[in-house]
Structure formats: structure tokens, C-alpha cells
SENU-540977 format. One record per atom (N, C-alpha, C, CB): residue in three letters; x, y, z. Coordinates in pm, whole numbers, plus 50000, padded with zeros to 5 digits. Each point is the difference from the previous one (the first is absolute). Glycine has a CB too. Layout:
BEGIN
<pt aa="ala" c1="X" c2="Y" c3="Z"/>
...
This chain:
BEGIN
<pt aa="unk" c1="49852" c2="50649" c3="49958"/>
<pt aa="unk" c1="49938" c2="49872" c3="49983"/>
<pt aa="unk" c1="49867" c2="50016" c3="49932"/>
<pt aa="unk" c1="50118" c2="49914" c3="50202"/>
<pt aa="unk" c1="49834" c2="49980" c3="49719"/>
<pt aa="unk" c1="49915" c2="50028" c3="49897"/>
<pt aa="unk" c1="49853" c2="50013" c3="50166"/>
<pt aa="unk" c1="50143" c2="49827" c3="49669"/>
<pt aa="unk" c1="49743" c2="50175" c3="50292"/>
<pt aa="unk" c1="49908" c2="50012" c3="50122"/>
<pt aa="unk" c1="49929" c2="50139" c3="49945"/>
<pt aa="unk" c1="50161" c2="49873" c3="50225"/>
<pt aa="unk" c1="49709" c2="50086" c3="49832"/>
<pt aa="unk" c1="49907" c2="50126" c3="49989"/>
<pt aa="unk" c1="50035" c2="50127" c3="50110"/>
<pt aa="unk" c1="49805" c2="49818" c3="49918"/>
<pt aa="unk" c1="50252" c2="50127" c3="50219"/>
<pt aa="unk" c1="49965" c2="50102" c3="50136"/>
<pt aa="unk" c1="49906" c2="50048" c3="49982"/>
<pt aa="unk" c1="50174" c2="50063" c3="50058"/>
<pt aa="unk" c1="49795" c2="50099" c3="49996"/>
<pt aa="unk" c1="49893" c2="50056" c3="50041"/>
<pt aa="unk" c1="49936" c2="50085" c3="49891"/>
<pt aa="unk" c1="50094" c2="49984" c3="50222"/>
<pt aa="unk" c1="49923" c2="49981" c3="49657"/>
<pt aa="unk" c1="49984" c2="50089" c3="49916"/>
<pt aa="unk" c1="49851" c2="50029" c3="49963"/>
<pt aa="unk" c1="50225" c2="49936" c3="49936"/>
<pt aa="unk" c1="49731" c2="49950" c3="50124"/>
<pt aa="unk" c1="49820" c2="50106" c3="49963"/>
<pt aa="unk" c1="49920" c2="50053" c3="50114"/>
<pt aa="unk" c1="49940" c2="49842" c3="49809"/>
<pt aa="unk" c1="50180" c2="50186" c3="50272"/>
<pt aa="unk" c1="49982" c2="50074" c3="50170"/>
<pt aa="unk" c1="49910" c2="50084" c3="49949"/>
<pt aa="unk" c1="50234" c2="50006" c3="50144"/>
<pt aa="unk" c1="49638" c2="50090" c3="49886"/>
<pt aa="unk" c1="49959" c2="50112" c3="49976"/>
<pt aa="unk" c1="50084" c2="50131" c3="49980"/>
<pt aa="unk" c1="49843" c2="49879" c3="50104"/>
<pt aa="unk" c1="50252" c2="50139" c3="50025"/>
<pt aa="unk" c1="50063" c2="50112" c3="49958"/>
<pt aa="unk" c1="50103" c2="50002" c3="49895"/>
<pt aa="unk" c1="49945" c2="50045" c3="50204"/>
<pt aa="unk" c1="50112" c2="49867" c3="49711"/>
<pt aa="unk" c1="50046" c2="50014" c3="49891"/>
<pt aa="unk" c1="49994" c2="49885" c3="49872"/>
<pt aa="unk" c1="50119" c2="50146" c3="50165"/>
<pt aa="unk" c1="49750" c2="49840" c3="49852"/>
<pt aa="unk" c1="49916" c2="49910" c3="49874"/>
<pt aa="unk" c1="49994" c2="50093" c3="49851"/>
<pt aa="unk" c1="49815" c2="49874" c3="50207"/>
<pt aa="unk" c1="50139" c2="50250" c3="49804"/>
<pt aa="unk" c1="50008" c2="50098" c3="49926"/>
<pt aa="unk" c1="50135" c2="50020" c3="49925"/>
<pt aa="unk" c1="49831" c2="50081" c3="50149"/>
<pt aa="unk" c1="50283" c2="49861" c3="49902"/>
<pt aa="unk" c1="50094" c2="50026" c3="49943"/>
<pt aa="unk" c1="50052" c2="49883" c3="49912"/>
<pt aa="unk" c1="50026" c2="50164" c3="50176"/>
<pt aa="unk" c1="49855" c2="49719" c3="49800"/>
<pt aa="unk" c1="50036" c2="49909" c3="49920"/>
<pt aa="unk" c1="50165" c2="49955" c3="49955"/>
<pt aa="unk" c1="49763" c2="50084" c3="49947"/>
<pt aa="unk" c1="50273" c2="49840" c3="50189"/>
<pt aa="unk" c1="50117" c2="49967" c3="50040"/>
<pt aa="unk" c1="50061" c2="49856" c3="49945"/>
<pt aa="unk" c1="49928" c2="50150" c3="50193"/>
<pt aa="unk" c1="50184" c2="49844" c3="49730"/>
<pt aa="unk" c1="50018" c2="49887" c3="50016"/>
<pt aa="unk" c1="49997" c2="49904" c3="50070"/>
<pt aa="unk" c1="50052" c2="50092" c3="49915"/>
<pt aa="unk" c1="49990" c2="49799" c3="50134"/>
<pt aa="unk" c1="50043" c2="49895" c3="50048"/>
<pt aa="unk" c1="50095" c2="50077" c3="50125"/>
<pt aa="unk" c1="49975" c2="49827" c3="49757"/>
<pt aa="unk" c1="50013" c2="50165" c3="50403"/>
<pt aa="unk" c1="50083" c2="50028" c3="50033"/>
<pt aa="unk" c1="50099" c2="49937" c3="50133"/>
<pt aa="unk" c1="49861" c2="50160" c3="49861"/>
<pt aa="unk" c1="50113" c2="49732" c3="50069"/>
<pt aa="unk" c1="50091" c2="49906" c3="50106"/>
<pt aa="unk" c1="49911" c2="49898" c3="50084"/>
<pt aa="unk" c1="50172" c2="50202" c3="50033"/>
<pt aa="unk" c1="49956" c2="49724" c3="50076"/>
<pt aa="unk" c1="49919" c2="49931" c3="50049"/>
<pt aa="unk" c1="50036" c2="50015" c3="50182"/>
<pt aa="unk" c1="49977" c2="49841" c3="49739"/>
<pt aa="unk" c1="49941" c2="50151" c3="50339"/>
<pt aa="unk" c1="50058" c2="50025" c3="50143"/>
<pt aa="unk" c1="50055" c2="49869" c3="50040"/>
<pt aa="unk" c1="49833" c2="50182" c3="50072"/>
<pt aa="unk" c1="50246" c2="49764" c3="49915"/>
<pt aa="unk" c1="50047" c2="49922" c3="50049"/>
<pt aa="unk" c1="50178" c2="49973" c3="50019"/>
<pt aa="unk" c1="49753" c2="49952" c3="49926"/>
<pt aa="unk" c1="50324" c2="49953" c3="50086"/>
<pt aa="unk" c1="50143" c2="50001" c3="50017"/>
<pt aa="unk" c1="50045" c2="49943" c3="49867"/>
<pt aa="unk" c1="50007" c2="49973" c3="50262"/>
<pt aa="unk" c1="50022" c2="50041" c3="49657"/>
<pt aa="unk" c1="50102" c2="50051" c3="49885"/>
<pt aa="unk" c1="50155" c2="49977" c3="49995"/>
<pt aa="unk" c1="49835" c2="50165" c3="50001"/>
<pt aa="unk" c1="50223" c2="49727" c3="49925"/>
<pt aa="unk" c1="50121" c2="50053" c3="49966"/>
<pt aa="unk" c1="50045" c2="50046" c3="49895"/>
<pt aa="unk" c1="50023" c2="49895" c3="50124"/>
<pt aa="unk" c1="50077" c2="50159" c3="49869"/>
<pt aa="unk" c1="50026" c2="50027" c3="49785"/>
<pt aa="unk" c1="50135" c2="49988" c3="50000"/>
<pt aa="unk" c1="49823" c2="50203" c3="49902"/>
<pt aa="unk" c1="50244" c2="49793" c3="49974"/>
<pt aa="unk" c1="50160" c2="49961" c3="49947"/>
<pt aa="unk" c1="49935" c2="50074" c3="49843"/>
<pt aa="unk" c1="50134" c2="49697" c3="50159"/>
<pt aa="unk" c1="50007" c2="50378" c3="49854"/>
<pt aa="unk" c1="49987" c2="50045" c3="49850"/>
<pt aa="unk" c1="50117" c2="49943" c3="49898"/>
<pt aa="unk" c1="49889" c2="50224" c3="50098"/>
<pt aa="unk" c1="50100" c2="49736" c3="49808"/>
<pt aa="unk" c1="50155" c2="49968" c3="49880"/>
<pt aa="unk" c1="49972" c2="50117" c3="49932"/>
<pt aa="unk" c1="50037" c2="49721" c3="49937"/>
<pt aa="unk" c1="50110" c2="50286" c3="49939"/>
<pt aa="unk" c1="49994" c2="50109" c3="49931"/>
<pt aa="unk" c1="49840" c2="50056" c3="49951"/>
<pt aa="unk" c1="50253" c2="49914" c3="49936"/>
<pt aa="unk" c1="49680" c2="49986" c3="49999"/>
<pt aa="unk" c1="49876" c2="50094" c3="49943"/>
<pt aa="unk" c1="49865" c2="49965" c3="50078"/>
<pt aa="unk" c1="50105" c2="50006" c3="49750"/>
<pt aa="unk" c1="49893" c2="49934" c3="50326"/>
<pt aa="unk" c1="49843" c2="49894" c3="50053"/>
<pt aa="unk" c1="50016" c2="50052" c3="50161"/>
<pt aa="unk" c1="50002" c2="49708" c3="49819"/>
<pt aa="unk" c1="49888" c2="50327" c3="50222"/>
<pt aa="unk" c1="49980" c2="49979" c3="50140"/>
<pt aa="unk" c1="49905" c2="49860" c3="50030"/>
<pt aa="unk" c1="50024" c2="50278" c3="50029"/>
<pt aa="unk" c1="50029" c2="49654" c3="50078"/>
<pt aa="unk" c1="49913" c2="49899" c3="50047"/>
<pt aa="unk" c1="49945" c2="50053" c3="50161"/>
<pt aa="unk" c1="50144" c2="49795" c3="49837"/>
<pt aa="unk" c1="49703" c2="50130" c3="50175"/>
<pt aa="unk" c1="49956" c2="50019" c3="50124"/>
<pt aa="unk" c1="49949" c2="49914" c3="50081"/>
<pt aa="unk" c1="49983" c2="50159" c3="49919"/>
<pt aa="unk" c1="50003" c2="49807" c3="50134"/>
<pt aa="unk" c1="49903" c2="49838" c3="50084"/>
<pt aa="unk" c1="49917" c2="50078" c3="50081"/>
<pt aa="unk" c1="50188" c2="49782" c3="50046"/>
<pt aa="unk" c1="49706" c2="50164" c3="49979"/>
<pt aa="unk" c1="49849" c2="50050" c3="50084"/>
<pt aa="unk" c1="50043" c2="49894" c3="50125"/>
<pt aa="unk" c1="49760" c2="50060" c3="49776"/>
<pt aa="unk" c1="50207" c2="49973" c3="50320"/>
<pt aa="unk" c1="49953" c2="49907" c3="50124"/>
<pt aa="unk" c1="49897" c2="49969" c3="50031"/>
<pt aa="unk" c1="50126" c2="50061" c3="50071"/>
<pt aa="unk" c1="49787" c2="49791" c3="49959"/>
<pt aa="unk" c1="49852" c2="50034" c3="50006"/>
<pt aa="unk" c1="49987" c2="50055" c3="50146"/>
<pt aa="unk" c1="49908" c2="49811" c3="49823"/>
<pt aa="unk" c1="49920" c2="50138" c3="50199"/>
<pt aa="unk" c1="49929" c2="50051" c3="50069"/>
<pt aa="unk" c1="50043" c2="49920" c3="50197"/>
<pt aa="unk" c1="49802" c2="50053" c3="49716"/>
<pt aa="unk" c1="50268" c2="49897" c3="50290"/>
<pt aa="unk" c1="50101" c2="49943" c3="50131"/>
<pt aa="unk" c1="50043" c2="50089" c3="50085"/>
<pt aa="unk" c1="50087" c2="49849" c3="49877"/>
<pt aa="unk" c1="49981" c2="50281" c3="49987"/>
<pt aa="unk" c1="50092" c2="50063" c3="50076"/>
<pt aa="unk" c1="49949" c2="50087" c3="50115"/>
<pt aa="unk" c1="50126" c2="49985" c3="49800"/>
<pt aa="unk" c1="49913" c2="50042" c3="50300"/>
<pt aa="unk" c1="49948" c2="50113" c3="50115"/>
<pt aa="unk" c1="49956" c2="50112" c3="49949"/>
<pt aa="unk" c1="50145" c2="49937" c3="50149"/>
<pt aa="unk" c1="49767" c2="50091" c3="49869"/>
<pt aa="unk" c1="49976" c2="50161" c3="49974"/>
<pt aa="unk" c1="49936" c2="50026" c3="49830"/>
<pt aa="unk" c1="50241" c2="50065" c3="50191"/>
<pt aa="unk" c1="49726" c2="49830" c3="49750"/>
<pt aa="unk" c1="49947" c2="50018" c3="49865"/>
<pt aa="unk" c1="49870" c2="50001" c3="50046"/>
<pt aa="unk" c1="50165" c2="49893" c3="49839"/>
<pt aa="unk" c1="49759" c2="50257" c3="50087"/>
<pt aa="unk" c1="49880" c2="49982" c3="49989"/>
<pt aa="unk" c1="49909" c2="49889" c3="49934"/>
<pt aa="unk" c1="50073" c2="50202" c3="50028"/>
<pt aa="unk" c1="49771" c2="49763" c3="50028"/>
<pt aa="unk" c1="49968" c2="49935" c3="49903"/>
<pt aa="unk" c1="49993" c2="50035" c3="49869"/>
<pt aa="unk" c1="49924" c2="49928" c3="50155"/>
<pt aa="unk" c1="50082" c2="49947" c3="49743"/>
<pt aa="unk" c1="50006" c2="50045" c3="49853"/>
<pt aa="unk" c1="50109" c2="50035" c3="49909"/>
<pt aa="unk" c1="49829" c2="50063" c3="50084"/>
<pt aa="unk" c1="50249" c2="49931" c3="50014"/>
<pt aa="unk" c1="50186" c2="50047" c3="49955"/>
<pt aa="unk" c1="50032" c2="49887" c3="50030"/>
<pt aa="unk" c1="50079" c2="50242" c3="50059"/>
<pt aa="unk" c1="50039" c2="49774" c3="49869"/>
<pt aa="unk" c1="50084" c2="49881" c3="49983"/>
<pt aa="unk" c1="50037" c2="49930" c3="49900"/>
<pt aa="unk" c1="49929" c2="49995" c3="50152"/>
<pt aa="unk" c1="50126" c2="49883" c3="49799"/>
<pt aa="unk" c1="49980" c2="49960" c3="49882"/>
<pt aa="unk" c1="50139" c2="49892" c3="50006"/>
<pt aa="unk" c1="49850" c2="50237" c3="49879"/>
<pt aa="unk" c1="50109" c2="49722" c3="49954"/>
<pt aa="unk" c1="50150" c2="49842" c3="49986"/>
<pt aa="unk" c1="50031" c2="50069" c3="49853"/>
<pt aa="unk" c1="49897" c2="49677" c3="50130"/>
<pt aa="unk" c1="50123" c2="50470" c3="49831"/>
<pt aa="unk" c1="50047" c2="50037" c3="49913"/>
<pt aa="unk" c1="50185" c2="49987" c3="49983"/>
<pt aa="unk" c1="49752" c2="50130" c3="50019"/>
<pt aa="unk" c1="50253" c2="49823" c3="49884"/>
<pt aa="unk" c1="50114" c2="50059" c3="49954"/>
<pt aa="unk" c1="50033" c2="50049" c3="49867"/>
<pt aa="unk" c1="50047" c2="49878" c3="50158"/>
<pt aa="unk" c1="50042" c2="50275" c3="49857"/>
<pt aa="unk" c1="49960" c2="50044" c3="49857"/>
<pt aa="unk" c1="50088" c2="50114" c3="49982"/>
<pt aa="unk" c1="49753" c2="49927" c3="49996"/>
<pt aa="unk" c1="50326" c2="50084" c3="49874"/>
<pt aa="unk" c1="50077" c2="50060" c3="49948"/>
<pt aa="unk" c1="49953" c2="50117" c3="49894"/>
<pt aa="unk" c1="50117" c2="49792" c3="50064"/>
<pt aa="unk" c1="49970" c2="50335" c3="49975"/>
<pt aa="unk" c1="49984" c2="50128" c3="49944"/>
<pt aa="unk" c1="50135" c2="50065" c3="49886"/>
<pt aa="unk" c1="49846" c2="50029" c3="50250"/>
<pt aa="unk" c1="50073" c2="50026" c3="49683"/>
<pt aa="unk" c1="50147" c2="50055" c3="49921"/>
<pt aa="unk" c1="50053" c2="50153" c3="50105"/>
<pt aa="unk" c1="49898" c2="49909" c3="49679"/>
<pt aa="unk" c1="50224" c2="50068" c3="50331"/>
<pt aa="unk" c1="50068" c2="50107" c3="50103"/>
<pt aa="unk" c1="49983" c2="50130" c3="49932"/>
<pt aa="unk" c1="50184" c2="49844" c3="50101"/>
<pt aa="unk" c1="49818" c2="50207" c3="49783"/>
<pt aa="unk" c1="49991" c2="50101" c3="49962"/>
<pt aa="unk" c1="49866" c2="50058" c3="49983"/>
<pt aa="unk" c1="50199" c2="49939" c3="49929"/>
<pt aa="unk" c1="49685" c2="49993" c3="50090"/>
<pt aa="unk" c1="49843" c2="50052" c3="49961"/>
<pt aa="unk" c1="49946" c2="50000" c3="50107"/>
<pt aa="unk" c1="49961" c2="49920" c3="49796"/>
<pt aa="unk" c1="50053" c2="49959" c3="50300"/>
<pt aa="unk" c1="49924" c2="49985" c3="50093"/>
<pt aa="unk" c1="49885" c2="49865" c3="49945"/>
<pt aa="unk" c1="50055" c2="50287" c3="50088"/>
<pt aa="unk" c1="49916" c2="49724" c3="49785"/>
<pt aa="unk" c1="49920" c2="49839" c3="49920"/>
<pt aa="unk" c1="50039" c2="49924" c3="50084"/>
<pt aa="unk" c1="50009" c2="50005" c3="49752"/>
<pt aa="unk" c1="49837" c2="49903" c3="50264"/>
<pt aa="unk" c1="49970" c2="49894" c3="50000"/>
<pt aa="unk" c1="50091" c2="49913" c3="49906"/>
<pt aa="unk" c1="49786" c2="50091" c3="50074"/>
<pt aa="unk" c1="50278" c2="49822" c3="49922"/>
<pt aa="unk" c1="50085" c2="49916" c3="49890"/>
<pt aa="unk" c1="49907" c2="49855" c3="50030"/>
<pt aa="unk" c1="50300" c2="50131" c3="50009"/>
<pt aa="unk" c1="49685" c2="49843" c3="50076"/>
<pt aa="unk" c1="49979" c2="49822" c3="50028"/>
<pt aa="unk" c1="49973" c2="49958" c3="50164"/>
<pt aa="unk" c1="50194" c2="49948" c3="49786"/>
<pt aa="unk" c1="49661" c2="50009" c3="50239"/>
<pt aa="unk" c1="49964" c2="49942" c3="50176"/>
<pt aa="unk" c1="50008" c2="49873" c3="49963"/>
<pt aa="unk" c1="49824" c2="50161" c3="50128"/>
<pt aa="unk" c1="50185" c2="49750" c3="50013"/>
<pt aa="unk" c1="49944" c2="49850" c3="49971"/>
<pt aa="unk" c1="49947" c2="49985" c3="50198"/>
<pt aa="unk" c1="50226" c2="49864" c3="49719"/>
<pt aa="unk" c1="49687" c2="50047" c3="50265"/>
<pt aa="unk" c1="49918" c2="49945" c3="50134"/>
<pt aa="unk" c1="50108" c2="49890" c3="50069"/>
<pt aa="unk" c1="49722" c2="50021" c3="49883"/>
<pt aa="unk" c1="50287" c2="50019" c3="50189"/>
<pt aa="unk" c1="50103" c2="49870" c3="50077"/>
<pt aa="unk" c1="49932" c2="49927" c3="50131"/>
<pt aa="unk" c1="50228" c2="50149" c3="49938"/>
<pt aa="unk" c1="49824" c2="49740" c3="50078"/>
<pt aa="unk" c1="49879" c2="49898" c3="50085"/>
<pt aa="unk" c1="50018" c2="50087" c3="50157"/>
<pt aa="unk" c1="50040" c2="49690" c3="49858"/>
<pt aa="unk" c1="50027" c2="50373" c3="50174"/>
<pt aa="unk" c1="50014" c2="50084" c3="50111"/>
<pt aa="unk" c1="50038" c2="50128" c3="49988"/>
<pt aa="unk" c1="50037" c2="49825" c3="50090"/>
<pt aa="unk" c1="49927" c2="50281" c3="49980"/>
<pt aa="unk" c1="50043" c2="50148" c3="50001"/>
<pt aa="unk" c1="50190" c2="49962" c3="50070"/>
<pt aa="unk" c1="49670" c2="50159" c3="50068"/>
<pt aa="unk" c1="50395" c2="49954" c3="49902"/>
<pt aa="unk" c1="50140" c2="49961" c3="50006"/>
<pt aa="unk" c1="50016" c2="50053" c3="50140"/>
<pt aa="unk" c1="50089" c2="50010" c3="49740"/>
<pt aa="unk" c1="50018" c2="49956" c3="50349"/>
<pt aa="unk" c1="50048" c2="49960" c3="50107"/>
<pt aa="unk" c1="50194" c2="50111" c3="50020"/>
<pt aa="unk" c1="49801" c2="49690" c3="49954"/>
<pt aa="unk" c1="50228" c2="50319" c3="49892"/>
<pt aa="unk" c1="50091" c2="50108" c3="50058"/>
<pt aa="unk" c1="50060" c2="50046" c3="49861"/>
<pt aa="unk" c1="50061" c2="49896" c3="50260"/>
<pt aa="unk" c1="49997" c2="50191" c3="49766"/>
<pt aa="unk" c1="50053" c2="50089" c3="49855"/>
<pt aa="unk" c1="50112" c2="49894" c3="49880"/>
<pt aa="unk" c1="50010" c2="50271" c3="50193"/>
<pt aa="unk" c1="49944" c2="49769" c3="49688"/>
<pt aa="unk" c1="50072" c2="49952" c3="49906"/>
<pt aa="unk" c1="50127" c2="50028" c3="49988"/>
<pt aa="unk" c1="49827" c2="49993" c3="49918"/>
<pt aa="unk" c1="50260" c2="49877" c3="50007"/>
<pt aa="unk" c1="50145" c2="50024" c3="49999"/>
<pt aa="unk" c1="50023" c2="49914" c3="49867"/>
<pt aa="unk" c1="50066" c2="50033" c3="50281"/>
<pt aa="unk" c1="50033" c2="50038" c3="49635"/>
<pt aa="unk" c1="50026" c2="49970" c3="49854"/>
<pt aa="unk" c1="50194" c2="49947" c3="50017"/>
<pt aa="unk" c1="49764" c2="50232" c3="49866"/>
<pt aa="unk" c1="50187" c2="49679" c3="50055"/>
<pt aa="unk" c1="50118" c2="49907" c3="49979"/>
<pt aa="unk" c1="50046" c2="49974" c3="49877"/>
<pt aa="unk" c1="49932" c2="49909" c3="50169"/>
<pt aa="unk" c1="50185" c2="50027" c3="49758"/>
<pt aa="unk" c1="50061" c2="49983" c3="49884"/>
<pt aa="unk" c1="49999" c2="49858" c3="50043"/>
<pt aa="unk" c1="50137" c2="50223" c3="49919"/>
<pt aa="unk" c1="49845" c2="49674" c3="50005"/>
<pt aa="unk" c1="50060" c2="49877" c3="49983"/>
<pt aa="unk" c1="50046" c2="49952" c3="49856"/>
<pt aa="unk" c1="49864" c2="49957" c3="50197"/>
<pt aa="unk" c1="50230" c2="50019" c3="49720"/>
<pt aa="unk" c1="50046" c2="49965" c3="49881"/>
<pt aa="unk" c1="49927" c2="50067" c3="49886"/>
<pt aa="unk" c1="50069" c2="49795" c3="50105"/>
<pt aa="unk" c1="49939" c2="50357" c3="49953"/>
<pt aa="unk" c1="49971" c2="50095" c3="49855"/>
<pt aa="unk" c1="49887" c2="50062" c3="50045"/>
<pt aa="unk" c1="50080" c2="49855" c3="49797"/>
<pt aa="unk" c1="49759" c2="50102" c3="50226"/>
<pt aa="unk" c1="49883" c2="50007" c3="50028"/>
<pt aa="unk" c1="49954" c2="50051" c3="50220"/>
<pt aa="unk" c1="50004" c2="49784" c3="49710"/>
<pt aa="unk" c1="49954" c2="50325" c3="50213"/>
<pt aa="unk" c1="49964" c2="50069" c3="50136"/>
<pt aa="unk" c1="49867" c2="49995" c3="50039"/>
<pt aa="unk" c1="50165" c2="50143" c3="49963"/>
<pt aa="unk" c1="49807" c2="49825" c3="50191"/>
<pt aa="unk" c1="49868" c2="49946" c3="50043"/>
<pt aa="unk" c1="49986" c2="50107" c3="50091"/>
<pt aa="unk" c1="50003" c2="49738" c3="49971"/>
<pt aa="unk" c1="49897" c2="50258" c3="50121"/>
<pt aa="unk" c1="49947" c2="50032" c3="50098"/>
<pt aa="unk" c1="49900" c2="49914" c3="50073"/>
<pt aa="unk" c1="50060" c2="50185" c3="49897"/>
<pt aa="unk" c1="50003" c2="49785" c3="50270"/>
<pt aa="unk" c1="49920" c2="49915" c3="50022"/>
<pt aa="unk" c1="49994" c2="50086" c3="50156"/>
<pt aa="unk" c1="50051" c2="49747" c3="49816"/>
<pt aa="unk" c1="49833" c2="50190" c3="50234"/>
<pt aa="unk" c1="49971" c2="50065" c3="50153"/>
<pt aa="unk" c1="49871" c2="49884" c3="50068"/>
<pt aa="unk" c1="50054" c2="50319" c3="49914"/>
<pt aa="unk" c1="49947" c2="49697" c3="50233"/>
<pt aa="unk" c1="49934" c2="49874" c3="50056"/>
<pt aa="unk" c1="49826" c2="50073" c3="50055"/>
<pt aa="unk" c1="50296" c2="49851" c3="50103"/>
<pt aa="unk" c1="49605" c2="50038" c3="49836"/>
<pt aa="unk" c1="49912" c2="50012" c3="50029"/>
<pt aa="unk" c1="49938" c2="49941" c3="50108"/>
<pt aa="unk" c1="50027" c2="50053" c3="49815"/>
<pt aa="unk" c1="49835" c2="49973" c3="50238"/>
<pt aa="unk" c1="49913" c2="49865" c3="50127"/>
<pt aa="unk" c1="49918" c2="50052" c3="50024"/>
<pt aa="unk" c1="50134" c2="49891" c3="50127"/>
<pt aa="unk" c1="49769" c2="50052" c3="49935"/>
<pt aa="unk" c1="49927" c2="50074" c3="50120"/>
<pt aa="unk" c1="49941" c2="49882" c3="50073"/>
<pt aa="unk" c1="49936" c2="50234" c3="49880"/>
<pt aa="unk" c1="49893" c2="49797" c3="50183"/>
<pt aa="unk" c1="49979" c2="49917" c3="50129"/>
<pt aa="unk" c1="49966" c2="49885" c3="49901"/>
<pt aa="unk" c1="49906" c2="50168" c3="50228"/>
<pt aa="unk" c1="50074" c2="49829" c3="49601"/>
<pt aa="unk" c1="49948" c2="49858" c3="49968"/>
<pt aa="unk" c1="50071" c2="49945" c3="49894"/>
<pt aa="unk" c1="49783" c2="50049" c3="50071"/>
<pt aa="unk" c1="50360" c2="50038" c3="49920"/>
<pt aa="unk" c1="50130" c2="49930" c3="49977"/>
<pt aa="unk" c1="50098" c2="49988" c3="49994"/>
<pt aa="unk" c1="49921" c2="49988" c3="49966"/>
<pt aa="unk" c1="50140" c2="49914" c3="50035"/>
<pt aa="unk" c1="50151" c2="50011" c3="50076"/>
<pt aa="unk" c1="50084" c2="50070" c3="49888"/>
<pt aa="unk" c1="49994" c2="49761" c3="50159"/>
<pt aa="unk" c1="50114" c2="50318" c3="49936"/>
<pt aa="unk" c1="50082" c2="50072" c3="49971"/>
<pt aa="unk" c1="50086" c2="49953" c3="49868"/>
<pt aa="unk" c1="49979" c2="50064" c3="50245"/>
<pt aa="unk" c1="50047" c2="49987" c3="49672"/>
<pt aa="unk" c1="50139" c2="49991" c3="49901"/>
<pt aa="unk" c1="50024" c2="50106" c3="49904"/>
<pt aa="unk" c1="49977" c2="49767" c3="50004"/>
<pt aa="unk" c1="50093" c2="50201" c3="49913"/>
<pt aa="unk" c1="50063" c2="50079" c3="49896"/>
<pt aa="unk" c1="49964" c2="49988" c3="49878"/>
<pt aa="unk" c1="50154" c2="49996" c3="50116"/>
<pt aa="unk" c1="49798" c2="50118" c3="49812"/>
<pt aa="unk" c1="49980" c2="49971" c3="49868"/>
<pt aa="unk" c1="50091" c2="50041" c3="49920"/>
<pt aa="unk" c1="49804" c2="50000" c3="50038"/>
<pt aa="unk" c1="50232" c2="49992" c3="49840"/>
<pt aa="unk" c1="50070" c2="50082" c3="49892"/>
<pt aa="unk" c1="49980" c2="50021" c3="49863"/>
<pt aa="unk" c1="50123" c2="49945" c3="50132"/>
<pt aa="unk" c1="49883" c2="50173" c3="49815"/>
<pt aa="unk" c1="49978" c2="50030" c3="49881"/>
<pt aa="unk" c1="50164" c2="50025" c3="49898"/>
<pt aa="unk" c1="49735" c2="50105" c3="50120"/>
<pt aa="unk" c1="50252" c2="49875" c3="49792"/>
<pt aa="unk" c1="50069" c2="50012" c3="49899"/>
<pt aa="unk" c1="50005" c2="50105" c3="49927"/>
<pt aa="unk" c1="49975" c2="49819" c3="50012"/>
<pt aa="unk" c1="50121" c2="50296" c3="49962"/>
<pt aa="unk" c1="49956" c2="50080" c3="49876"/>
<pt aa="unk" c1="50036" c2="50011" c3="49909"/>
<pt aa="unk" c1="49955" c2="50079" c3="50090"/>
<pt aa="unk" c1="49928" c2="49924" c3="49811"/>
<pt aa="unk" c1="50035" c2="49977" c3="49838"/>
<pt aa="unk" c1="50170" c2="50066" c3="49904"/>
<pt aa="unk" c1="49683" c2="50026" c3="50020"/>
């Protein structure tokens, strides 16, 4: 998951670290070339402060790249699931938290 974590911890700041995630609950679904991931925000049990998030955001499966995030009005609520409807394949999965109500979003892919 995209996220800073602990990377400018002292004991391995020196090692000028990428990006290395985020502590929080996560789902992912992969298709042939794209990984997708959803962030959970800051609700969930056990997330430190500062973690968390309403990311959602797709990777190319073979690099590990960044391909594409977007901000969603809530951190997501449970793992993604990809569907076919008349040709065109989506991915949709349900978001919420304490300041909004639960549902489903979906994306389309190009």
C-alpha cells in the first residue's frame, strides 16, 4: 500500500527507503496485469495514529509501479471483488466509517 510507514525511523533513515506501506487493514484483487488495493481508515482497531487512509490504488503486477490512487469519501470496509458485466470489467468493494454510511463503490477498467 502506497504510505510512508516508518521510514525516517532513526535506525533505518540512512537507508533512504522508499515508501513502505501503510499499517493498516488492506484488501487487494489482482487481474491479469494490475494489482488493486483499498486502505482502511483510521476506525479500524489497532491502527496506529497517522495510519490509515481512503486510498484506492492500482499497481502494474509485473513492477510493483504505482499505475493510478484516487481519495474515496471513506477508507474501505472489506476486500475487492472484480466482475464482468456486458464485456467491461469493474471492481467494486464497500466502504464507511463512524461519519459515513456504508456502501459500495465501483470502478471501471479502461
Amino acid at each position: 500500500m502506497p504510505g510512508d510507514g516508518p521510514r525516517n525511523h532513526p535506525a533505518i533513515a540512512h537507508l533512504k527507503p522508499g515508501p513502505l506501506g501503510n499499517a493498516t487493514r488492506s484488501g487487494m484483487i489482482a487481474t491479469k496485469t494490475l494489482i488493486f488495493a483499498t486502505v482502511g481508515d483510521q476506525i479500524t482497531v489497532g491502527t496506529p495514529p497517522g495510519f490509515g487512509g481512503k486510498q484506492f490504488s492500482a499497481f502494474d503486477k509485473r513492477t510493483g509501479e504505482l499505475l493510478w490512487t484516487t481519495e474515496l469519501e471513506a477508507g474501505a470496509t472489506g476486500a475487492p471483488m472484480t466482475y464482468m458485466h456486458r464485456g467491461k470489467q469493474y471492481v467494486v468493494f464497500a466502504i464507511g466509517g463512524q461519519q459515513h454510511a456504508a456502501e459500495f463503490v465501483a470502478f471501471a477498467l479502461p
